[in-house]
C-alpha positions as CSV (number, residue, x, y, z in Angstrom):
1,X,0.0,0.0,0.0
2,X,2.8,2.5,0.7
3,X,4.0,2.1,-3.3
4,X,0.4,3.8,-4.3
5,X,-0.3,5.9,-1.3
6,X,0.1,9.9,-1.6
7,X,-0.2,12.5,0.3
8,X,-3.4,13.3,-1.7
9,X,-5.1,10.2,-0.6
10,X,-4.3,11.6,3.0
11,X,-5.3,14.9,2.1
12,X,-8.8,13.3,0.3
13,X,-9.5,11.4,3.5
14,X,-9.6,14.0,5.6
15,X,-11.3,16.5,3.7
16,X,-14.3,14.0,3.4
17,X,-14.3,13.9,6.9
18,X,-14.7,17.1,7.4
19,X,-17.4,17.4,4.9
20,X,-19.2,14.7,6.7
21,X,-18.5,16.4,10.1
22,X,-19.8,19.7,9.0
23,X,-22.9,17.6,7.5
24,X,-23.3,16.2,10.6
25,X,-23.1,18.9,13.0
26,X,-26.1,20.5,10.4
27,X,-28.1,17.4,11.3
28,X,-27.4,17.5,14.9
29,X,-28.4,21.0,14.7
30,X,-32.0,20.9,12.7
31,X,-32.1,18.1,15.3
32,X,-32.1,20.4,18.0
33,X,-35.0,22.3,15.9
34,X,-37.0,19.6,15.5
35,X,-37.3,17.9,19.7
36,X,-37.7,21.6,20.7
37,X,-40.9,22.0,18.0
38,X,-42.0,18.3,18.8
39,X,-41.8,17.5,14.9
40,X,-41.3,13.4,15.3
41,X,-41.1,12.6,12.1
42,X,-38.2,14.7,11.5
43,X,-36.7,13.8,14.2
44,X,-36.8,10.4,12.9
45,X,-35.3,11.6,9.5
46,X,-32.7,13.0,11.2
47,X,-31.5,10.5,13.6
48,X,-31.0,8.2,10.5
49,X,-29.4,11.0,8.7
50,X,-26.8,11.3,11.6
51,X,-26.3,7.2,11.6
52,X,-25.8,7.3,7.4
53,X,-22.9,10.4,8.4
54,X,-21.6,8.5,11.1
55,X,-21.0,5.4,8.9
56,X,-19.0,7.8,6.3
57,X,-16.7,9.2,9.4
58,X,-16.1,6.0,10.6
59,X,-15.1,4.8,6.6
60,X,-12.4,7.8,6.3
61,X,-11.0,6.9,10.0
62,X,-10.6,3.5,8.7
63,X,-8.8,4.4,5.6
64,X,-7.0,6.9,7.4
65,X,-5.7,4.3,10.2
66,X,-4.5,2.0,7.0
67,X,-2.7,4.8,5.7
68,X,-0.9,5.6,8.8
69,X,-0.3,1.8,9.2
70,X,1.6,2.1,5.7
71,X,3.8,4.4,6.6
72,X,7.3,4.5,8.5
73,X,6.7,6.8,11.5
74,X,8.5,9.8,10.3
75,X,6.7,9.9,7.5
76,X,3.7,9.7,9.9
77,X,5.1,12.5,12.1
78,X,6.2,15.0,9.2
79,X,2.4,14.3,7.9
80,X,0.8,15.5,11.1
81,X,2.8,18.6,10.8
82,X,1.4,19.7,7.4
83,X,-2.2,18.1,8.2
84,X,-2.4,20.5,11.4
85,X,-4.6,22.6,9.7
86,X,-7.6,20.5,8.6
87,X,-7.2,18.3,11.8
88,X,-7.6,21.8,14.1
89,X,-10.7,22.7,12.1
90,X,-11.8,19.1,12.6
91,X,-11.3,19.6,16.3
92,X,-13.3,23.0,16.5
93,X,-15.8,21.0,14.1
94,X,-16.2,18.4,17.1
95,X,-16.8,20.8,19.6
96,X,-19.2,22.3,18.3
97,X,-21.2,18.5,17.6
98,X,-20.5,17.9,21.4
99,X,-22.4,20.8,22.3
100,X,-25.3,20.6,19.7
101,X,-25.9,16.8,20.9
102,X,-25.8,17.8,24.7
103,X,-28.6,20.0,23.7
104,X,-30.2,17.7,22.1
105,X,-29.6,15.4,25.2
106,X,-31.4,17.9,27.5
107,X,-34.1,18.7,25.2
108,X,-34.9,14.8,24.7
109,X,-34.7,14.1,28.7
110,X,-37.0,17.0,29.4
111,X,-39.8,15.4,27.2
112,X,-39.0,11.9,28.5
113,X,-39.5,13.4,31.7
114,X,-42.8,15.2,30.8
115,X,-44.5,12.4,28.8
116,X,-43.5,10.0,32.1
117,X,-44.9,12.2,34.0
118,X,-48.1,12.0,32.0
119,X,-48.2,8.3,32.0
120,X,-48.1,8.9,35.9
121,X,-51.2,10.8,36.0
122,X,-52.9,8.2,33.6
123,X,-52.1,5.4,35.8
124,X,-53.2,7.0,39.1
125,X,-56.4,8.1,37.3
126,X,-57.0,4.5,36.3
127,X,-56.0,2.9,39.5
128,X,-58.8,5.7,41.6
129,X,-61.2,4.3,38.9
130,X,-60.8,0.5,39.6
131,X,-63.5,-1.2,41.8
132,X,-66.5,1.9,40.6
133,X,-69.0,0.4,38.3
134,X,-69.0,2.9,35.3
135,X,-72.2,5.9,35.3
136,X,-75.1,4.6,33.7
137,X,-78.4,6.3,32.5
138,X,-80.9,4.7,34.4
139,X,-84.8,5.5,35.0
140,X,-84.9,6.8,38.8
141,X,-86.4,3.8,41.0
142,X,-88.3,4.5,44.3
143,X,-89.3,2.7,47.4
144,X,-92.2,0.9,47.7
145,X,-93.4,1.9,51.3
146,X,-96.8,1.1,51.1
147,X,-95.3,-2.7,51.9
């Protein structure tokens, strides 16, 4: 592999990754959007989006790992030099996801909370309910006290 590998196959690799990063931290972001509007079905659309992007990441970081695998370590380290750039905008990239997701983590746990709470108040209704016979129209009956 280290015959046909260049530096733009490096350079490729991570650019993708950015790309998919910066796709990514869109998604996590309309994410965000869509809990805090209740929209379910985008969420849905989203969270699939985000699994399809992650996929992609986890390709490049593959190919990347080969390619540092493939070369002698000084090579590696004189790489990591010149690739500074992309992998500091990669980093600021990631930070930005982090907090995006924790927002979406808090917005997510708040409606968990609410909709258990809800269930709650549907159980305890039920459970004061059991043992009552249900309200029926019925004619009025009286007493016969002539007997």
């Amino acid at each position: 592999m280290e015959s046909r590998l260049s530096w733009n196959d490096i350079d490729h690799s991570l650019r993708e990754k950015s790309k998919a990063y910066a796709e990514f931290l869109s998604a996590t972001l309309l994410l965000r959007e869509a809990l805090e509007a209740e929209e379910m079905k985008t969420v849905g659309r989203l969270l699939e989006k985000r699994e399809e992007v992650v996929s992609r990441i986890n390709e490049q970081d593959r190919l990347l790992d080969l390619y540092r695998r493939a070369l002698p370590p000084d090579v590696v380290s004189a790489l990591s030099t010149r690739l500074s750039g992309i992998t500091e905008d990669l980093g600021r990239t990631l930070k930005k996801i982090i907090a995006a997701n924790q927002d979406c983590n808090i917005i997510a746990a708040s409606r968990r909370d609410t909709i258990k709470k809800e269930l709650q108040m549907i159980r305890q209704e039920e459970k004061g309910h059991q043992g009552y016979a249900p309200k029926m129209k019925r004619t009025p009956q009286f007493l016969n006290i002539e007997t």
